[in-house]
C-alpha positions as CSV (number, residue, x, y, z in Angstrom):
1,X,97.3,135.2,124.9
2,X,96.3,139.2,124.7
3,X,99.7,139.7,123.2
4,X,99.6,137.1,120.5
5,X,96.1,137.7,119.8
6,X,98.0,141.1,118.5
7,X,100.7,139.6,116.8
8,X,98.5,137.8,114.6
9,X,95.3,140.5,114.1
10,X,98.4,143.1,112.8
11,X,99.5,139.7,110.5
12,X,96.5,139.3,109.0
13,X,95.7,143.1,108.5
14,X,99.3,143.3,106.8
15,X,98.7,140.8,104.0
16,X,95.4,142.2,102.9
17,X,97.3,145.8,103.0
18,X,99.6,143.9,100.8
19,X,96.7,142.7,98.8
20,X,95.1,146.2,98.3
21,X,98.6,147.3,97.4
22,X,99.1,144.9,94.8
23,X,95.9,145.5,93.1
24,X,97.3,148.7,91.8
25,X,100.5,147.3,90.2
26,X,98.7,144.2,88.6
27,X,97.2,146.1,85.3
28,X,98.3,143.9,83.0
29,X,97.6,140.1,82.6
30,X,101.8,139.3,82.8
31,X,101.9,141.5,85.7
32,X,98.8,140.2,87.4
33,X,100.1,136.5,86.6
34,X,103.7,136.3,87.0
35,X,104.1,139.7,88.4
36,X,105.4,141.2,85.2
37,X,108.4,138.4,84.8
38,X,110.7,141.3,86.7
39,X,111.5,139.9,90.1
40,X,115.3,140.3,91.3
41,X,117.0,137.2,93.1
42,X,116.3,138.3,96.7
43,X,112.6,138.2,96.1
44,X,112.3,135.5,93.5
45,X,114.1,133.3,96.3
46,X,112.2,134.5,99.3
47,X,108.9,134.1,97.1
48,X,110.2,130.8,95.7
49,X,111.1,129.1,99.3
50,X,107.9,130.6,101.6
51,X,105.6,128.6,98.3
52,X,107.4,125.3,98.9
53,X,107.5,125.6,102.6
54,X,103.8,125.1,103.3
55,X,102.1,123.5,106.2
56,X,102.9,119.9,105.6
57,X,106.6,120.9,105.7
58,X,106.2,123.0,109.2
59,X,103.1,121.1,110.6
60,X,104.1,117.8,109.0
61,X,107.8,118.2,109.2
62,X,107.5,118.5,112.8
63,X,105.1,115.7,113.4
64,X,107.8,113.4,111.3
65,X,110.1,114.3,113.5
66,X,108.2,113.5,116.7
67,X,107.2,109.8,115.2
68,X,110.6,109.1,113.2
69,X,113.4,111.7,114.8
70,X,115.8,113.1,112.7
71,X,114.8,111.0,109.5
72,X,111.9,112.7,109.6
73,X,113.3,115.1,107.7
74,X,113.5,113.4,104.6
75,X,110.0,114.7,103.0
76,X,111.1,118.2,103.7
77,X,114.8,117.1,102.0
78,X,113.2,115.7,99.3
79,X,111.0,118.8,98.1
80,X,114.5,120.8,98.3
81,X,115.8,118.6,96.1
82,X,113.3,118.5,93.8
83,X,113.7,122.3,94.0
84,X,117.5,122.1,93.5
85,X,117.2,119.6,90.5
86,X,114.7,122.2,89.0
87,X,116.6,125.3,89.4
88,X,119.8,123.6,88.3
89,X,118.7,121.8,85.0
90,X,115.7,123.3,83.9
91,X,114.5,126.7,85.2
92,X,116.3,129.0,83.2
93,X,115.0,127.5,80.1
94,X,111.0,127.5,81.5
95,X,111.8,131.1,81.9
96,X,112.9,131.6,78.4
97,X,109.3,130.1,77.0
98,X,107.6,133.4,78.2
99,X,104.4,131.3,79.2
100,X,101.7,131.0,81.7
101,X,101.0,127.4,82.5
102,X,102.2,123.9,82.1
103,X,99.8,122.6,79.2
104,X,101.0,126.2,77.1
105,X,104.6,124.6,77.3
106,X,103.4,120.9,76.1
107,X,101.4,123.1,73.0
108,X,104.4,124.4,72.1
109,X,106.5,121.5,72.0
110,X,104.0,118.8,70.6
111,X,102.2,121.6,68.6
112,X,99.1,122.4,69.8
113,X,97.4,119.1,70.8
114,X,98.7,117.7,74.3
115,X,97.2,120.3,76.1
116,X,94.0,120.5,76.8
117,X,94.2,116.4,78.6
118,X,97.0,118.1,81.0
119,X,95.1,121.4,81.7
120,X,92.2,119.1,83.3
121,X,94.9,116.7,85.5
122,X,96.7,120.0,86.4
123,X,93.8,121.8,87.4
124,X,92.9,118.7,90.0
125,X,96.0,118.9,91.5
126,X,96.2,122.3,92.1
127,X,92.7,122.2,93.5
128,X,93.5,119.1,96.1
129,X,96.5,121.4,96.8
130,X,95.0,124.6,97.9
131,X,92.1,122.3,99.1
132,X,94.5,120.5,101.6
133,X,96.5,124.2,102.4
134,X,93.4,125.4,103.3
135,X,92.0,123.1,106.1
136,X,95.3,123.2,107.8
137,X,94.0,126.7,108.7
138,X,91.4,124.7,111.3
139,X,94.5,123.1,113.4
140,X,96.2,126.8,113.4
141,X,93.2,128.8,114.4
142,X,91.9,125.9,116.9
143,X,95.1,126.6,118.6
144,X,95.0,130.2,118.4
145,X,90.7,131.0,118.8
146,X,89.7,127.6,119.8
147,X,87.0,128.4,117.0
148,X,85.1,125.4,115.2
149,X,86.8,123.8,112.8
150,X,84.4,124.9,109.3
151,X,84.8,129.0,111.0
152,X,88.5,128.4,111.1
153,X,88.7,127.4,107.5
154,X,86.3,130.3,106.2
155,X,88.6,132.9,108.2
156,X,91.6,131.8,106.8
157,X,90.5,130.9,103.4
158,X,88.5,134.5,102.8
159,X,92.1,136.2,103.8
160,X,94.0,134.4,101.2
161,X,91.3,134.3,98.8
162,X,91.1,138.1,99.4
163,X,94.6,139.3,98.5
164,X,95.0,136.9,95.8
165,X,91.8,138.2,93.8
166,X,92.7,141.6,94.5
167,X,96.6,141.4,93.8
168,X,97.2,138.2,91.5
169,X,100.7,137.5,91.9
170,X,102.1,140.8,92.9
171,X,100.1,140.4,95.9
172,X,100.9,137.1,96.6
173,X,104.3,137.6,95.8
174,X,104.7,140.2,98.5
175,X,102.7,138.4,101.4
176,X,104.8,135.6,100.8
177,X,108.1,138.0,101.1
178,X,106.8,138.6,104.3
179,X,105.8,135.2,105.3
180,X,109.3,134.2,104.6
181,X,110.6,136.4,106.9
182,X,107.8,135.6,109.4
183,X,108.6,132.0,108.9
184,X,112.7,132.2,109.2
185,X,112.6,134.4,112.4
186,X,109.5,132.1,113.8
187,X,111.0,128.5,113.2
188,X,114.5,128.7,112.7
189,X,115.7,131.2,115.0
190,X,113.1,131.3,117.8
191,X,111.3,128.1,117.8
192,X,114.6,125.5,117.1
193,X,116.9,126.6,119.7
194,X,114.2,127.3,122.2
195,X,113.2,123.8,121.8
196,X,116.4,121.9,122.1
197,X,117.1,124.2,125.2
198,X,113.7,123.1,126.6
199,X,114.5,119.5,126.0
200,X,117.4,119.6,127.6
201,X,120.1,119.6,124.6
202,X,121.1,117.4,122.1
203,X,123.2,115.0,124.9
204,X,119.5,114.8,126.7
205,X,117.5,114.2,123.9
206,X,119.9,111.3,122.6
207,X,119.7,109.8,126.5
208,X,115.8,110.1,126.8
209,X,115.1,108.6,122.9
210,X,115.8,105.2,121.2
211,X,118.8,105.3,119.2
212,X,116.5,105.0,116.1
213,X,115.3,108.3,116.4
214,X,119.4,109.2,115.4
215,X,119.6,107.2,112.6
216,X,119.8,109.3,109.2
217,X,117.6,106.0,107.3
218,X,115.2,105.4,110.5
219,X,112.4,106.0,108.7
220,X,112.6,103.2,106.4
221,X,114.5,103.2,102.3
222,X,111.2,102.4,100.8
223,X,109.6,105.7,102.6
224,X,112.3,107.6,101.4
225,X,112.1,106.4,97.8
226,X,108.5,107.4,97.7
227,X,109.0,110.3,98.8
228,X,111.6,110.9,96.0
229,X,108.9,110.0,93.3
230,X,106.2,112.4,94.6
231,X,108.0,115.1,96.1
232,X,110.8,115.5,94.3
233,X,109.6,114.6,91.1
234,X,106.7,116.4,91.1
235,X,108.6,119.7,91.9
236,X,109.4,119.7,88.4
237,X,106.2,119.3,87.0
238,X,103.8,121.1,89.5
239,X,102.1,124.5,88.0
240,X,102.3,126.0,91.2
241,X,106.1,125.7,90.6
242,X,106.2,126.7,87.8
243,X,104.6,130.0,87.9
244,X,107.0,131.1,90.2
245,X,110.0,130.3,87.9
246,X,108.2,132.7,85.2
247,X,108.1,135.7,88.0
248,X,111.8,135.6,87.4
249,X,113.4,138.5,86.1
250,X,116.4,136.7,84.2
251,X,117.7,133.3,83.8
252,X,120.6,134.0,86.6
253,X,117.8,134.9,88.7
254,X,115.8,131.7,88.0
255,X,118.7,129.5,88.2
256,X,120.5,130.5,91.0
257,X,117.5,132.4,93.0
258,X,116.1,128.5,93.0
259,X,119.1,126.9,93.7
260,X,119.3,129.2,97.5
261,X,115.5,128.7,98.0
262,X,116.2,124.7,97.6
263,X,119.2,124.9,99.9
264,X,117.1,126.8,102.7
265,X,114.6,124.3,102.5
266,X,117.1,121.7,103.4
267,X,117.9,123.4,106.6
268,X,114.1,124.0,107.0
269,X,114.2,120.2,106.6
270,X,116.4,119.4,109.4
271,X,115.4,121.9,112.0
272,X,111.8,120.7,111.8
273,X,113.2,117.4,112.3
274,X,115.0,118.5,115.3
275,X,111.8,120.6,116.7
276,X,109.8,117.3,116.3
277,X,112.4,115.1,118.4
278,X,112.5,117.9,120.7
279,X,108.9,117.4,121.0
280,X,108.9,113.9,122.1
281,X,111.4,114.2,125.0
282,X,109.1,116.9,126.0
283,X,105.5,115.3,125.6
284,X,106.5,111.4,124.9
285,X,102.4,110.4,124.8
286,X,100.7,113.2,122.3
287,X,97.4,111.8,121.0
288,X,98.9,113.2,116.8
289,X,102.2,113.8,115.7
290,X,101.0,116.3,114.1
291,X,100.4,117.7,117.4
292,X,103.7,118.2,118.2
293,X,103.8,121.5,116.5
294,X,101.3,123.4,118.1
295,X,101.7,121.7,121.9
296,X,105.3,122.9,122.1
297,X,104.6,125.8,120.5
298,X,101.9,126.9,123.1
299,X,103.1,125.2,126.0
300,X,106.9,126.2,125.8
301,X,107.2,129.5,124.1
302,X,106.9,133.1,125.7
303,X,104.2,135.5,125.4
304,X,104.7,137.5,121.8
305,X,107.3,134.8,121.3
306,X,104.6,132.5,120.6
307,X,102.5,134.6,118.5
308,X,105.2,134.6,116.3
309,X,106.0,131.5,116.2
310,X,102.1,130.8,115.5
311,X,102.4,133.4,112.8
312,X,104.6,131.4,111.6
313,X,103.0,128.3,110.8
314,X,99.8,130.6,109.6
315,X,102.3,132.1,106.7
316,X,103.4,128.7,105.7
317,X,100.0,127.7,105.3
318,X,99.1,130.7,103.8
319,X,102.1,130.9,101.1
320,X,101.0,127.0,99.7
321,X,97.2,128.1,99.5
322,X,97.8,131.2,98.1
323,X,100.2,129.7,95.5
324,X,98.1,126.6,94.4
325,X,95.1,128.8,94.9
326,X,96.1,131.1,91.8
327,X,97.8,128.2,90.0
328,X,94.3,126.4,89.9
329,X,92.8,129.6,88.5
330,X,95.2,130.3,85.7
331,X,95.0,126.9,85.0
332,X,91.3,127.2,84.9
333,X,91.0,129.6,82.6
334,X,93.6,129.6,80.0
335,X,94.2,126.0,79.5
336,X,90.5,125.1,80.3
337,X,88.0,127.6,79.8
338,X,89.4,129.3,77.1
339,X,89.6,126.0,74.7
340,X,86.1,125.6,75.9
341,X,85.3,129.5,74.6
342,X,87.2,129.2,71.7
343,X,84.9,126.0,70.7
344,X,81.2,127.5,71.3
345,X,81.5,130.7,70.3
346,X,84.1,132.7,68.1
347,X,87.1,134.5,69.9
348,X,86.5,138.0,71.7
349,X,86.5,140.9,69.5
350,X,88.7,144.1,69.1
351,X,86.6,145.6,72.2
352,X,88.5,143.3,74.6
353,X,91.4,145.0,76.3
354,X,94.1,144.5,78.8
355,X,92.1,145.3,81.8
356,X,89.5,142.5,80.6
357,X,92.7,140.0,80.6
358,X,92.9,141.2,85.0
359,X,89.4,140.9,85.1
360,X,88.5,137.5,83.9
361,X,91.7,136.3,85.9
362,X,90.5,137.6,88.9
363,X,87.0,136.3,88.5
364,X,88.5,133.0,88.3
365,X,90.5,133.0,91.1
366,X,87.7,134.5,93.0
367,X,85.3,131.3,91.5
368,X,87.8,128.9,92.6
369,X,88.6,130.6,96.3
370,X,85.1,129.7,96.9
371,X,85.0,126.5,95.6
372,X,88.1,125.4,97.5
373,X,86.6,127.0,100.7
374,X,83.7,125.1,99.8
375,X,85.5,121.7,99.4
376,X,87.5,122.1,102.5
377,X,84.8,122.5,104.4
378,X,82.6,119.1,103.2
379,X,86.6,116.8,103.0
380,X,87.7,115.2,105.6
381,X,90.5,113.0,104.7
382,X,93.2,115.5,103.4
383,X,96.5,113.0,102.9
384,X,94.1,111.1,100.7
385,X,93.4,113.8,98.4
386,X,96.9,114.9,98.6
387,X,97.9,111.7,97.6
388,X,95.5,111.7,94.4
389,X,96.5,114.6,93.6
390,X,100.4,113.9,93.6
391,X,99.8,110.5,92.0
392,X,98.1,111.7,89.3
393,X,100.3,114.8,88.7
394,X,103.9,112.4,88.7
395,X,101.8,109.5,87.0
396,X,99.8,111.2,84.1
397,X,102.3,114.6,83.8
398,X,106.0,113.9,84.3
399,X,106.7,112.2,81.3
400,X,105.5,113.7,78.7
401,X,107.0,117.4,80.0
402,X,110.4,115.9,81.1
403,X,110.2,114.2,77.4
404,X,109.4,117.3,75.6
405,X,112.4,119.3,77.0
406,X,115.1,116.2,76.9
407,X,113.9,114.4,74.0
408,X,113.8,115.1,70.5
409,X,111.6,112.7,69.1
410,X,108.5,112.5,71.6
411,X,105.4,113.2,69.8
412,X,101.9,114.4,70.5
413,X,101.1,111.2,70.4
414,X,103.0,109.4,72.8
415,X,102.8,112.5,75.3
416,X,98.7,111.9,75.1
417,X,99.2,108.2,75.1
418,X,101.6,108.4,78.2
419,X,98.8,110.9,80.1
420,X,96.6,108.6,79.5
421,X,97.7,105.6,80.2
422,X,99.6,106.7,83.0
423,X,96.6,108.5,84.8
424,X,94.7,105.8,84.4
425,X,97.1,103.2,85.9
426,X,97.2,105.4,89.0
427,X,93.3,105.7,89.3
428,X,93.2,101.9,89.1
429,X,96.3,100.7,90.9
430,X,94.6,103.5,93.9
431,X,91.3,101.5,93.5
432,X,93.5,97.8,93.7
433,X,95.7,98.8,96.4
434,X,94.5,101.8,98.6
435,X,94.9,105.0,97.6
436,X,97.8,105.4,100.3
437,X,99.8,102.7,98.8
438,X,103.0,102.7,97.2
439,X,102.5,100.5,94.1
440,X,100.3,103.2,91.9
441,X,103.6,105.4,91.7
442,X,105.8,102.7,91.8
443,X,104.0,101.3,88.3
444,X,102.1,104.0,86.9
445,X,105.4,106.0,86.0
446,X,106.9,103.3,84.0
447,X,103.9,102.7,82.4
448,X,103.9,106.0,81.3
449,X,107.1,106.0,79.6
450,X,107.0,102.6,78.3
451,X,104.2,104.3,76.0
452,X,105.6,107.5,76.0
453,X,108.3,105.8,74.0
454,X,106.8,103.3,72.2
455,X,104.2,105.2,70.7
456,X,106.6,108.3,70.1
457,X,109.2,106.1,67.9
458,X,105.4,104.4,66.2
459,X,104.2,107.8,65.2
460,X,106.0,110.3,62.3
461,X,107.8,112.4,64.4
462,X,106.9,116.6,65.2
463,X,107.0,118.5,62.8
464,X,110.2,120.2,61.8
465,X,108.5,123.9,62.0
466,X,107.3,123.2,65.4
467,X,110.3,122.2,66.7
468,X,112.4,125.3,65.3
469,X,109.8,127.6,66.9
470,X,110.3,125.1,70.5
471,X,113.9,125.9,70.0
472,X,113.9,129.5,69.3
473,X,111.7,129.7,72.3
474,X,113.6,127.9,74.7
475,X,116.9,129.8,73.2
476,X,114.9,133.2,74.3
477,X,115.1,134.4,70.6
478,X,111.6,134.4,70.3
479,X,109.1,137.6,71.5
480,X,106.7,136.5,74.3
481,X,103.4,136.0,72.6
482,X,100.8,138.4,72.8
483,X,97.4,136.9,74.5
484,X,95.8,140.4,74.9
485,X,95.2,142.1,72.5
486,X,96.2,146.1,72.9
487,X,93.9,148.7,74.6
488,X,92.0,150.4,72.4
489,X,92.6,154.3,72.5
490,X,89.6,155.5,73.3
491,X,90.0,153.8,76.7
């Protein structure tokens, strides 16, 4: 294992390079952000794919595969899709509303009062989400150190929480450059083929497996159309998402940048599926699908080969946490903290320059690094707080945003009503039927939108003003509001 003990030391060392590099580009709160809205398409899709891509889609993806075959592909299809449907229909005009967060958007369309309720369910799901990244760094570095499972997550978490607190999203924008690479030379053109060759080919596979494991629908139409409501849906919604689309340098860029980034995670999609199935020809009594991943990875690959390959898997995990990780922070602090600020004491003075802006971000994202360290360390059960987090993100959130950009005559109102109401139908249908049932989701949307509209049409609608300025801002006629104010000169 010398050699891939290598492979990954010279990883790691790379992304906090990358780190310490981006910390001198990020002077600016847009550039430390959303790395200065200026990326080109090659990056914005790289970026865009390695933050979708995590470890449930390599780890996960492949453990589907193992216990369903090639359907197993379908939560990995779905999150492309979701992806796709963003970048097609919606993307270019996030970009245009030069803002930092999901609950700024919802201010601007309902006017000001819908967002500090959305701030708070955003910030939750971002922190389950770099919460759940993170301990996915135990199975990696149990494979790679056979270290303890609370060391494992502290190594890993530091190294992410390090670049991204040192960087913001210029830094995190370039480690996950490289992770994509690292993850589309690991999985796709190393680990795939070597796999199916290992397994004897696709005529081998088909003769050792049940016929199910062939079958496009195998893992069941009521699995699939679950995953469309979580996964797919929230991919519109999600601030982690989001964020990324305001990196983008144009709306070409966001629009078609996306659109590649959702078609390669397709293919990721299938070749997991296929590395999964390979898997179970290979080692038909593994303890965990999710084991498949890292026994076939150990057992089958070549030396160097397989520190790659490991690498691999590390970047995915690494690209989610680092993305949710600084989504939770922004979150954090403008949507949350800085209502609370704004309430207690009066707004900062002239004194307060740009530099102040990088500074208070990056205390945050250093506050919440620890705290998701923290959290990873004392949770055990991390589909379960994924799962929270996804149903209350899709059951308290999509409505009122995905009403606020296709529908005129939503209203503060209903969008608080259908948070509200929606939320809370998830929290309660979770406590009826188990937090890993279908049935909050299933009835927690509509719920949401039968209020969302009934209470929107009951209410006088938004003001005409309001909605000129939402207009002129999704048109891109409108300058991108200044949050800081300008350094002083005698800085």
């Amino acid at each position: 294992m010398a050699v891939d003990y290598v492979v990954i030391v010279v990883y790691l060392a790379g992304m906090l390079a990358m780190g310490w590099w981006g910390m001198r580009r990020a002077k600016s709160k847009s550039e430390f952000l959303v790395a200065g809205r200026r990326l080109g398409p090659a990056m914005y899709s790289g970026t865009m794919a390695a933050i979708v891509l995590g470890g449930a889609s390599t780890i996960g993806g492949v453990g589907l595969g193992y216990q369903y075959g090639l359907s197993g592909a379908w939560m990995v299809v779905t999150i492309g899709l979701g992806l796709l449907a963003l970048s097609v229909f919606f993307s270019a005009r996030i970009a245009r509303l030069k803002v930092y967060t999901v609950s700024e958007m919802l201010d601007l369309r309902y006017g000001g009062r819908a967002g500090v309720v959305s701030g708070v369910v955003m910030w939750a799901y971002t922190l389950m989400l770099a919460v759940t990244s993170t301990i996915a760094y135990a199975t990696i570095f149990d494979v790679l150190f056979d270290v303890n499972r609370t060391l494992a997550i502290i190594l890993g978490g530091s190294i992410v929480v390090a670049y991204s607190t040192l960087g913001g999203m210029w830094s995190i924008t370039l480690t996950d450059m490289v992770q994509f690479v690292v993850k589309t030379i690991g999985v796709l053109l190393l680990l795939l083929p070597i796999a199916v060759v290992k397994a004897g080919g696709f005529s081998e596979m088909k003769a050792q497996l049940p016929t199910s494991y062939f079958d496009p629908l195998g893992v069941g139409g009521e699995t699939i159309f679950t995953y469309v409501l979580i996964y797919t849906f929230g991919m519109l919604i999600g601030q982690d998402i989001w964020q990324r689309v305001f990196t983008a340098g144009s709306d070409r860029t966001a629009k078609w940048g996306g659109t590649i980034a959702g078609t390669y995670c397709l293919v990721y999609a299938v070749a997991g599926a296929v590395i999964g199935t390979a898997a179970k020809v290979l080692y038909p009594k593994l303890g965990s699908p999710d084991d498949a991943f890292a026994t076939i990875v150990k057992d089958e690959l070549p030396m160097g080969v397989r520190g790659l390959v490991l690498a691999a898997a590390l970047a995915a995990v690494m690209s989610t946490s680092s993305g949710a990780l600084i989504a939770c922070a922004t979150v954090a602090n403008n949507d949350i903290w800085s209502r609370l600020r704004g309430v207690i004491r009066k707004p900062a003075g002239e004194g307060e320059g740009e530099h102040d802006e990088v500074k208070g971000n990056r205390a945050f994202i250093l506050a919440m690094g620890v705290a998701v360290i923290l959290i990873a360390i004392a949770l055990n059960d991390v589909v379960e707080a994924l799962t929270v987090a996804y149903n209350l993100l899709v059951g308290g959130l999509l409505v009122p945003i995905l009403g606020g950009l296709l529908w005129k005559r939503g209203t503060a109102q209903g969008a608080l009503a259908a948070v509200a109401v929606g939320g809370l139908a998830v929290v309660g249908l979770m406590a009826a039927y188990g937090i890993l049932a279908n049935e909050p989701v299933y009835y927690g949307l509509p719920a949401s939108l039968a209020v969302y509209v009934a209470v929107s049409l009951a209410t006088r609608p938004t003001d005409e003003a309001i909605l000129t300025a939402w207009r002129e801002r999704l048109a891109g006629r409108a300058p991108e509001p200044r949050s800081e104010p300008a350094v002083p000169t005698h800085q």
